[in-house]
N, C-alpha and C positions, 0 to 999 in steps of 0.2 A: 529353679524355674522348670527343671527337664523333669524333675522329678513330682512339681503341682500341676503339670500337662498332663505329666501320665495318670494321676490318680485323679486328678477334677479336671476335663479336659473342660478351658474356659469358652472355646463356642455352642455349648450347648444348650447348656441351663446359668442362670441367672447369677447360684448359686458360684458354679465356677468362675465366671466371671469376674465376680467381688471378692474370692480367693485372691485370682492373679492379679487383679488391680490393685489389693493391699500388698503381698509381694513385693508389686511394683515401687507400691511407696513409700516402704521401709528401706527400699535398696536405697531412690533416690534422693529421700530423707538423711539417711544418716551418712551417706557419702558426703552429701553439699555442708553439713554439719563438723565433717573429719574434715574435708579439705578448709571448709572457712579457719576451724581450728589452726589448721596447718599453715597456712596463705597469708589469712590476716594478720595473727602473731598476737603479743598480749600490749604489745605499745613498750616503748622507749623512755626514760626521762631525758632529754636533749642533753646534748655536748656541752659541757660548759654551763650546765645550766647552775643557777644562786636563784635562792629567795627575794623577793622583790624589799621586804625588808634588812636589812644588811646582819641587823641583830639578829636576827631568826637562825644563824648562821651558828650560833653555838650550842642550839639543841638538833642540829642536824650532824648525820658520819658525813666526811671526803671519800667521794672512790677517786684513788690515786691513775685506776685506768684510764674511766672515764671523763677527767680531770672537771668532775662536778660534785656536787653535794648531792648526798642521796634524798630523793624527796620522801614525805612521810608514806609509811607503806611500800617503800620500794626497796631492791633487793639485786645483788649485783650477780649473775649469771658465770660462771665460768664456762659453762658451754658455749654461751651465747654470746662473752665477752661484753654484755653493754647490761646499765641499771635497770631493770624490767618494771613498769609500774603493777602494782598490786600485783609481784609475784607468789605465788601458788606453788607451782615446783615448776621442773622442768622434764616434761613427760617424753621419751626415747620415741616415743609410736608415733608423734605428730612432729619430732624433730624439731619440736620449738617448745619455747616455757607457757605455760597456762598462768595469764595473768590479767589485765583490767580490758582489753576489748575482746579477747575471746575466750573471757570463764562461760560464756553463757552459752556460745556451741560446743564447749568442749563438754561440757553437763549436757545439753541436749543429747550428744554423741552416746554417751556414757548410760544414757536413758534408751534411746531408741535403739542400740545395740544388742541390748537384751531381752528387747521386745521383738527385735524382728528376728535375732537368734530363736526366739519360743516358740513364735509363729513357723520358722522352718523346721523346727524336730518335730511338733505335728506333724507337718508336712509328710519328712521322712518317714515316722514312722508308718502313716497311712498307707505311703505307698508301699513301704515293705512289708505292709499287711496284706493286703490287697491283692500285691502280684505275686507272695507266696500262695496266698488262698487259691488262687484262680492256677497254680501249680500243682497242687497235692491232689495225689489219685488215693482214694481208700480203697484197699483192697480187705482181703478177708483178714490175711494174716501179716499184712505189711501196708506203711504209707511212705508213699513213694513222691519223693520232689520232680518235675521235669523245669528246668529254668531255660529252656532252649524254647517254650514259647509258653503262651495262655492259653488253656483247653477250654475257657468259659469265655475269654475273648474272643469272636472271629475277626476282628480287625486293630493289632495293635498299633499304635500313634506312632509311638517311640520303643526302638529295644529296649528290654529290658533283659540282662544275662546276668549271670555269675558278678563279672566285674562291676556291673552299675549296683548290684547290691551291695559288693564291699564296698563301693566309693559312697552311696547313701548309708551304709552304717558310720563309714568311719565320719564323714560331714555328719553326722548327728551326734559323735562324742565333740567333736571342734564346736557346736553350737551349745551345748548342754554347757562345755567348760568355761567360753565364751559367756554364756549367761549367769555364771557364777563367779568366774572374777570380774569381770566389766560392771554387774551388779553391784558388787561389793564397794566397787568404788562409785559408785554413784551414790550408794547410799553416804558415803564418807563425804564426799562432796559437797551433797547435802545439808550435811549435820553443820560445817563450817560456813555454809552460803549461809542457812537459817541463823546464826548470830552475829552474819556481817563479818567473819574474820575469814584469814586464809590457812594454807596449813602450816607454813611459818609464822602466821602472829598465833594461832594457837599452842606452838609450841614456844613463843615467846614470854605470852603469857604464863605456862608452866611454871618456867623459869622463872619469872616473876615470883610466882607465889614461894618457890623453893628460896631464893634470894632472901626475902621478907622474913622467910620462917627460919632461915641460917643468921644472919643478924639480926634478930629479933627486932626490927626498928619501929615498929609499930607501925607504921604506914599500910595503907589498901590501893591495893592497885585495881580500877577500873579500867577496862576496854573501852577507848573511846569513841568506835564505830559502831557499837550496836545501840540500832535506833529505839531498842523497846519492845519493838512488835517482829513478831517472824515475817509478818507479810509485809512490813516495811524492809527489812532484810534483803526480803528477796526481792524487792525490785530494786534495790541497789544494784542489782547482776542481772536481772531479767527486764526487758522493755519492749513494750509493742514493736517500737521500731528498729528493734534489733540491735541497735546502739548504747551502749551504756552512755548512762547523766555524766558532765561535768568533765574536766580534763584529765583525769587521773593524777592530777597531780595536788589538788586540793579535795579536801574530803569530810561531807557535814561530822559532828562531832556531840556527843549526847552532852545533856545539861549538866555544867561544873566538870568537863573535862578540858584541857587545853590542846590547842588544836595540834603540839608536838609532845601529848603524852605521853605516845608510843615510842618515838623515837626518842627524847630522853630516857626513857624504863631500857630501851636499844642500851645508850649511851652507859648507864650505870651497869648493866652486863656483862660488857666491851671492858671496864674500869675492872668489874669482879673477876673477871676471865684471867686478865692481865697478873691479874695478885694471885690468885688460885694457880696459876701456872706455873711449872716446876723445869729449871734448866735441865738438862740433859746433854752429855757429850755424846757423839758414837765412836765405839769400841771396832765396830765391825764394818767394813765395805756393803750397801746394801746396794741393787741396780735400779729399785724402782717397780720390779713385778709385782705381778698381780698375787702370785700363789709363788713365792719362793722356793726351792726342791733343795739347796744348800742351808736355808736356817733352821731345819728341824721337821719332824713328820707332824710335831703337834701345831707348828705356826703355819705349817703349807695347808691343812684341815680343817684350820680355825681363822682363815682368812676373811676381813668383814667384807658380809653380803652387803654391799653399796657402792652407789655410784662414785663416790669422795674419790678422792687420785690417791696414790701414792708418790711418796717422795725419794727420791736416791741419796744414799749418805756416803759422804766417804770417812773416813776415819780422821777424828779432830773436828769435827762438822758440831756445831751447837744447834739444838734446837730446844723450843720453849713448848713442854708439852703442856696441852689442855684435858685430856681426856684418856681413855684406855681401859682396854679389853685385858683378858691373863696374859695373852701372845703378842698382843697389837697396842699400838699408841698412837695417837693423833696429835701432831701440833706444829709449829710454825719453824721452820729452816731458818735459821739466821744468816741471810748471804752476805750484810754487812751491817757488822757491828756500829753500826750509830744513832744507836738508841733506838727512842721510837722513829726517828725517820728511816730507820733501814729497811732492805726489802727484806719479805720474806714468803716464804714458797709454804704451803700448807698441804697436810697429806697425812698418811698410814702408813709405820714403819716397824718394823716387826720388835718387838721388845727385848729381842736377845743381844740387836746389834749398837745398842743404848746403857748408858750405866747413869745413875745422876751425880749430877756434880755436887761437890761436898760446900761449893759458895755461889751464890747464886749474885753476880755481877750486875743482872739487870734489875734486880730489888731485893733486897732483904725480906724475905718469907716471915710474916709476923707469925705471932703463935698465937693458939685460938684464942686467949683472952683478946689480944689485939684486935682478931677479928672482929670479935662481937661485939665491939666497942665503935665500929667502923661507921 
């Protein structure tokens, strides 16, 4: 703002004016857009909540926290410790998950961010044109900056020195960088609003297709939220009155899907996960860090970029891995052994401190004929 003073002083001409007033209303745009984000939150599925049919009951998950059934499209938070409807992720900038009541300001955010970041590096850089112009002496054999005033201004508004220049350059790399990731996700955003999913049913859907093509079952798997049209899509997420349709907990569904597609194709995953997963004993004491400095110079360098936790093992400790990197593995802590009701803690745990077990107790590992017959 100190900086569209100095260069379009807005009481003069018309022109400055309708600078500072857009200014204005990108600041107070996209602020009331980050804090709704932030404030409102994305909604809850209730405590204890069940389907009002009792049957419905077996194409939905239990969250064991929550002590409810997950409803379709919803998604259980470790951050945020409760079932979030239509969760998206869970964004660090707005300290809450992006889910069914504020995807639409947090996309707004995501938009006007990058526009009024664009609108300020003009800014900057006008001004830094301007009040070097009105600095430089040309002489014969030299040009010479004075930054201690303006020789073409006789009355300046606002200093302008040394330091407001480096603080107006370096605000113009923080908006240019701002307008290239905040962008990026918006356009991401987007792409997911435009066919009605989020970015966990998009990656469930993946899965899906990898599933189908691993046991060849013949089946096709439809998305059963997208309406058809992109501009039905988007007003799934976007409403005049700023309020998204319907309670988040039910959700219209395209012709010949069932309205717990999703969450059975969930349910068969959950099933595939379980079988695909390989026991593991630990060999080694691990404490749970982020970047371990004892396991090795190549597990401390190749630590996964994400927010997932890490788990602490001590030695004798079982865990049921799902996934893994050269260095890293991801999978479930068995704190007690009883079966599927035990608990278990999930996390990243460096590959050296792990060996697999030569029998796997909690199922017999079919061999891929098996599989593919499944």
């Amino acid at each position: 703002m100190a900086d569209a003073a100095l260069w379009y002083w807005p009481l003069d001409t018309a022109g400055g004016s309708v600078n500072f007033l857009m200014l204005l209303n990108w600041t107070v745009m996209i602020l009331y857009n980050y804090f709704s984000a932030m404030f409102v939150g994305p909604g809850y599925v209730p405590l204890g909540w069940t389907p009002e049919k009792s049957q419905d009951c077996m194409y939905l998950q239990y969250c064991k926290v929550c002590q409810s059934y997950k409803a379709p499209r919803s998604h259980h938070c470790r951050k945020c410790n409760r079932c979030v409807l239509k969760m998206d992720h869970h964004c660090p900038w707005i300290n809450n998950c992006c889910g069914y009541q504020n995807h639409a300001s947090f996309t707004l955010f995501l938009l006007l961010a990058p526009l009024g970041c664009i609108h300020a590096s003009f800014i900057f850089v006008m001004t830094m044109y301007t009040q070097l112009y009105n600095r430089i002496s040309f002489g014969w054999s030299s040009v010479k900056i004075d930054m201690s005033a303006a020789k073409r201004d006789p009355r300046p508004i606002i200093p302008f020195g040394l330091s407001a220049f480096a603080a107006s350059l370096f605000a113009l790399g923080l908006a240019l960088g701002t307008t290239i990731a905040v962008g990026m996700l918006f356009i991401i955003q987007m792409k997911v609003i435009l066919t009605n999913k989020t970015s966990i049913e998009s990656w469930i859907e993946e899965k899906a297709k990898d599933r189908i093509q691993y046991y060849q079952t013949g089946e096709t798997f439809i998305f059963p939220y997208d309406m058809g049209s992109k501009w039905k899509n988007f007003k799934q997420v976007f409403t005049w009155s700023g309020i998204p349709e319907g309670d988040g907990l039910d959700w219209p569904v395209r012709d010949g899907c069932h309205q717990y597609s999703l969450t059975i194709e969930q349910l068969k995953q959950k099933a595939d996960k379980r079988i695909r997963s390989v026991r593991y004993r630990a060999v080694e004491d691990y404490s749970g860090v982020c970047c371990p400095v004892t396991k090795g110079v190549k597990t401390f360098f190749t630590t996964p970029c994400t927010e997932e936790p890490r788990i602490a093992l001590s030695k004798g400790d079982l865990i049921l891995a799902t996934r893994g990197l050269k260095h890293w593995m991801y999978g479930e802590k068995i704190l007690d052994s009883a079966g599927d009701g035990g608990i278990r803690e999930r996390g990243w745990f460096p590959r050296k401190c792990v060996e697999k077990c030569q029998y796997d107790s909690e199922m017999d590992q079919p061999v891929d004929g098996e599989k593919k017959n499944r």
